[in-house]
C-alpha positions as CSV (number, residue, x, y, z in Angstrom):
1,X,0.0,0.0,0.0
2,X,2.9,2.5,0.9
3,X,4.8,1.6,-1.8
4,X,1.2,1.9,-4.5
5,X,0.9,5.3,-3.0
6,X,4.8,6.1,-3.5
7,X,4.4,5.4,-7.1
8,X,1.1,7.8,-7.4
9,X,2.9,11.0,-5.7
10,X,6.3,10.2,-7.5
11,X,4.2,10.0,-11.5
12,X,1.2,11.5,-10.8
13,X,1.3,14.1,-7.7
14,X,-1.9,16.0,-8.5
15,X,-4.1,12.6,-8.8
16,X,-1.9,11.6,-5.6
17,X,-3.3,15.3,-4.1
18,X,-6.7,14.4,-4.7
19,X,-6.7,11.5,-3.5
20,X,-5.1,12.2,-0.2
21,X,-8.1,15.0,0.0
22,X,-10.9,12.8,-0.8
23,X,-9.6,10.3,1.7
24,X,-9.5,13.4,4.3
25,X,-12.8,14.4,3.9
26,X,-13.7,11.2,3.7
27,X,-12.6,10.7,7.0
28,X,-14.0,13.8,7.9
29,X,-17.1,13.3,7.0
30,X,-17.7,10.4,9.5
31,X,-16.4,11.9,12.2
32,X,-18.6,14.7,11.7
33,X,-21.8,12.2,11.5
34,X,-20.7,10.5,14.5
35,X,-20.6,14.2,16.3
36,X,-23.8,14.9,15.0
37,X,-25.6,11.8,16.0
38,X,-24.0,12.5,19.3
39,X,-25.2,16.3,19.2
40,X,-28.9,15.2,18.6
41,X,-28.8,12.3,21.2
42,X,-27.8,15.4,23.8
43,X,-30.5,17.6,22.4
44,X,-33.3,14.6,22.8
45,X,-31.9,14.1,26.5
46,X,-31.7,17.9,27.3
47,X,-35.3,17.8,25.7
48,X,-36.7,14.9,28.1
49,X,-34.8,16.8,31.2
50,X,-36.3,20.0,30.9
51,X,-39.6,18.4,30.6
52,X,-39.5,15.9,33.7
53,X,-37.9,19.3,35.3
54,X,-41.0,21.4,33.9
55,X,-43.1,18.3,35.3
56,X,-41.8,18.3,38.5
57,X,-41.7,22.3,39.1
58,X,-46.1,21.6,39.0
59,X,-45.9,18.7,41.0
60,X,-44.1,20.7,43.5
61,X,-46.3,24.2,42.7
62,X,-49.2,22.0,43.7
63,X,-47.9,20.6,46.7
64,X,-46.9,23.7,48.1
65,X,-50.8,25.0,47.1
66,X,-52.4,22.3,49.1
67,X,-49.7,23.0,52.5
68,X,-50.9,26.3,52.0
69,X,-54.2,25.2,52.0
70,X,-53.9,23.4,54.9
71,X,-52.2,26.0,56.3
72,X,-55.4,28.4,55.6
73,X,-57.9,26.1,57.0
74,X,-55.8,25.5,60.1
75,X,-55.6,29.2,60.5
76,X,-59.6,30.0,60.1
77,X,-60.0,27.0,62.5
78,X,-58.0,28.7,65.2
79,X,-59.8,32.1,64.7
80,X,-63.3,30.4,65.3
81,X,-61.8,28.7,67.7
82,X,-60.3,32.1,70.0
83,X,-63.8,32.7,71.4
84,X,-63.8,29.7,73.0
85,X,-60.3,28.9,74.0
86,X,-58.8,32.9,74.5
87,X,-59.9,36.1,75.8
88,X,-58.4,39.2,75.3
89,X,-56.4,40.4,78.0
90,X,-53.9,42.9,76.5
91,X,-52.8,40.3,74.8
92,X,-54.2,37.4,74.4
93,X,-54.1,34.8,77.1
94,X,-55.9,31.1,77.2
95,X,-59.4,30.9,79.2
96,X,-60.4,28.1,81.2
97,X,-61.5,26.1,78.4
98,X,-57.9,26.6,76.6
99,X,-55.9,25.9,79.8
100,X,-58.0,22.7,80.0
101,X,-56.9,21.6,76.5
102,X,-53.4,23.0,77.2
103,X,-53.0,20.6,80.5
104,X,-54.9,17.2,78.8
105,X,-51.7,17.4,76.2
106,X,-49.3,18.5,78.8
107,X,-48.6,21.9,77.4
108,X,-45.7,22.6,80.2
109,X,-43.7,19.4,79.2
110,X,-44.0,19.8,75.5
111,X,-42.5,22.9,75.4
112,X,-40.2,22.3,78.0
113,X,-38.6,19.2,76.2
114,X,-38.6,21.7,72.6
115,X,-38.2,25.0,73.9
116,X,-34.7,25.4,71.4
117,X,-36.0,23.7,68.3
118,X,-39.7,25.5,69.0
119,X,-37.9,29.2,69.5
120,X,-35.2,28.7,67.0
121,X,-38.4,28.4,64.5
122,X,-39.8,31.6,65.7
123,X,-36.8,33.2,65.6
124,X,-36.3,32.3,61.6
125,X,-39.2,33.9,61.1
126,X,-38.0,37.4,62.1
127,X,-40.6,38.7,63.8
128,X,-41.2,42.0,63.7
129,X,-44.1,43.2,66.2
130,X,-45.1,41.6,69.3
131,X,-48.4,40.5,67.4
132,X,-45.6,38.6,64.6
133,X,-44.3,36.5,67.3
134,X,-47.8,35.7,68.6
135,X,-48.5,34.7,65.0
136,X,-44.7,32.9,64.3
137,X,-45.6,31.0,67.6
138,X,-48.8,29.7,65.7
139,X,-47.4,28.9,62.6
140,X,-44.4,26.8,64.3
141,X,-46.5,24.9,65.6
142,X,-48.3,23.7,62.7
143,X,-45.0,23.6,60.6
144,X,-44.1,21.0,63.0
145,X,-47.1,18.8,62.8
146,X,-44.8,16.2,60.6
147,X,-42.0,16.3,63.1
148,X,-42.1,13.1,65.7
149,X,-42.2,16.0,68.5
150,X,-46.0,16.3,68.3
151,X,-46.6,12.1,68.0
152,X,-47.4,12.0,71.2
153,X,-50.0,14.7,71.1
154,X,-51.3,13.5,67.9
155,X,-52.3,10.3,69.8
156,X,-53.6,12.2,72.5
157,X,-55.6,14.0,70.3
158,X,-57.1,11.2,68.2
159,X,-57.9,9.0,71.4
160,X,-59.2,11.7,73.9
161,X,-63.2,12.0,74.7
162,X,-65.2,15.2,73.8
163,X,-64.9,17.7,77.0
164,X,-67.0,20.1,78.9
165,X,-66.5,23.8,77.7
166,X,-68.3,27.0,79.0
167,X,-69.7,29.3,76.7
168,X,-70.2,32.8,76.9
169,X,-73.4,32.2,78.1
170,X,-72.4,30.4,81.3
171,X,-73.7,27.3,79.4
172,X,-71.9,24.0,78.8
173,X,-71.4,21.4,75.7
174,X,-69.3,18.8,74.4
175,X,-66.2,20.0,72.4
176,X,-63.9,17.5,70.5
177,X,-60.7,19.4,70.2
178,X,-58.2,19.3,67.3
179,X,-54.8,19.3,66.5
180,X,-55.6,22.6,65.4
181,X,-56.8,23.9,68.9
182,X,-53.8,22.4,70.4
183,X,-51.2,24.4,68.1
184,X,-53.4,27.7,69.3
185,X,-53.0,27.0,72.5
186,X,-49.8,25.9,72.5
187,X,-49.1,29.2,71.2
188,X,-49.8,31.8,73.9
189,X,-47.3,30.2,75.9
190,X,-44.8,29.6,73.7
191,X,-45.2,33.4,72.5
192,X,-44.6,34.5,76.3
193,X,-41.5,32.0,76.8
194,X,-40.2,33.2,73.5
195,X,-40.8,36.8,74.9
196,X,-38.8,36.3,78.1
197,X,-36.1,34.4,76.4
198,X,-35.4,37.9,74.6
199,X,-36.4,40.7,77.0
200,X,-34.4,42.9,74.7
201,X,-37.0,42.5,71.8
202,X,-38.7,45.8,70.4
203,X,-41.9,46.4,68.6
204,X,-41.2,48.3,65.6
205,X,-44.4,49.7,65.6
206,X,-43.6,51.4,68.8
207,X,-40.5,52.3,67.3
208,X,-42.4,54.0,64.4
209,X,-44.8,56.0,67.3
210,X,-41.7,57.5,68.6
């Protein structure tokens, strides 16, 4: 073969010239094909992972729309239910009927055993007003309904009888509380511990009055 090629570029150097470049692009040409093949094989893939990344950005856009539903629902549940476990006291403090639910699931203990975990949440949240940590102290609580911390009051919750509340009226009735009830009144508490852990905390809103 070397010595056939020898021959052609020693007689015939411009037939050996286009040989050598049709053999080139020759050569070219399928390393070119194999690129491209390889090109359109990345395309397809980058194709098929935006759209599983497109499917799962509404998967997640939906979950996030139901926790926030949950979230609303909670949240209406514990304003119906302020008239019958709070009273306004400048602020807020639990009633008889709260305190009750507060001592059935050991209120004291559970935030004893998770005072750092429960204020560190509150604290995240930044808080900006007195009434922000009331509210933070709420939403903690129901951000940590998933955590094991609040098993034990889940259980309490699912197994415990209706009990006796007072009404306004001086009248009583059954009440079966939920594990919405118990993050509200959970919450006073934990607002007031969170308060004393930080003496130094201002209201911005008094701020702004100044």
């Amino acid at each position: 073969m070397d010595a056939t090629l020898n021959w052609l570029a020693a007689n015939y150097p411009l037939l050996f010239i286009f040989l050598v470049i049709f053999l080139i692009g020759w050569w070219a040409r399928g390393v070119l094909s194999k690129l491209e093949n390889r090109v359109t094989k990345c395309e397809e893939k980058e194709s098929e992972f935006a759209t599983v990344i497109e499917k799962i950005g509404i998967n997640f856009d939906k979950v996030r729309e139901n926790i926030q539903s949950i979230k609303d629902y909670l949240v209406n549940k514990d304003q119906s239910a302020t008239s019958i476990l709070a009273m306004k006291n400048s602020p807020m403090v639990l009633n008889d009927n709260g305190s009750m639910i507060y001592n059935i699931v050991n209120g004291d203990r559970f935030i004893t055993e998770n005072q750092d975990v429960l204020l560190s949440r509150i604290a995240d949240k930044k808080p900006r007003t007195l009434l922000d940590v009331e509210i933070a102290a709420k939403e903690v609580c129901l951000d940590l309904l998933s955590n094991p911390i609040f098993d034990g009051i889940k259980n309490i919750v699912y197994n415990h009888p209706a009990v006796k509340i007072k009404k306004e009226d001086g009248t009583e009735s059954d009440y079966v509380f939920t594990i919405a009830d118990v993050c509200f009144v959970l919450s006073l508490p934990l607002r007031d511990i969170y308060l004393k852990v930080h003496p130094n905390f201002e209201d911005v809103s008094d701020i702004d009055k100044k």
